[in-house]
N, C-alpha and C positions, 0 to 999 in steps of 0.2 A: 390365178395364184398357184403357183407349183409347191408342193409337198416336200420333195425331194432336198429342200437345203435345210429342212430339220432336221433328218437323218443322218446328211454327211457329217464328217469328224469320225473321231478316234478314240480309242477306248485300249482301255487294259483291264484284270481281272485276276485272280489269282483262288488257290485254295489248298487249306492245309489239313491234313485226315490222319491216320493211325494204321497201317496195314498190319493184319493178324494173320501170322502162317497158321498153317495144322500143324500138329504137335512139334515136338524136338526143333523146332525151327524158332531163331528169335525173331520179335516183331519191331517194325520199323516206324519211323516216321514219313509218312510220304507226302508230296509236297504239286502244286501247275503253278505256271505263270500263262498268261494270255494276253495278247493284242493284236488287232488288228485297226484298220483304215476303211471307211466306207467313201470311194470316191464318188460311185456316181447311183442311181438305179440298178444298173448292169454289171458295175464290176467295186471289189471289192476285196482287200488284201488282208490275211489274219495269221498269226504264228502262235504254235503254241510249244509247251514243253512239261512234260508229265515225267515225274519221278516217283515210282512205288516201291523204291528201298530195296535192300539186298536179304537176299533169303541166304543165311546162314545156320549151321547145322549144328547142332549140338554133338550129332552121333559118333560115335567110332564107326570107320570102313569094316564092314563084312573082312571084305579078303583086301590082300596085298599083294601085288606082285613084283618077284625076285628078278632083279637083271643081272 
């Protein structure tokens, strides 16, 4: 009896978290998704996609430069 046709199939996944800058910077919401394919023993197909939000700044620029 072989093992192996318990395992094959397909799966997704996902997960949703809170990313905290250091100071003056606002915090995001970050976010995966995930899936992949287990065809066989040997081979085996997965994608994934990770987003940890945009770091955005509170501060004024130091300097400015004149053109």
């Amino acid at each position: 009896m072989s093992t192996s046709a318990a395992y094959a199939g397909g799966y997704v996944g996902g997960a949703v978290g809170y990313t905290d800058f250091p100071e003056d910077f606002d915090s995001s919401v970050s976010f995966a998704v995930n899936g992949g394919y287990r065809i066989n023993d040997n081979f085996a197909v997965e994608a994934a996609y990770l987003y940890l939000g945009e770091a955005e700044d509170d501060m004024a620029p130091i300097w400015e430069a004149e053109v």
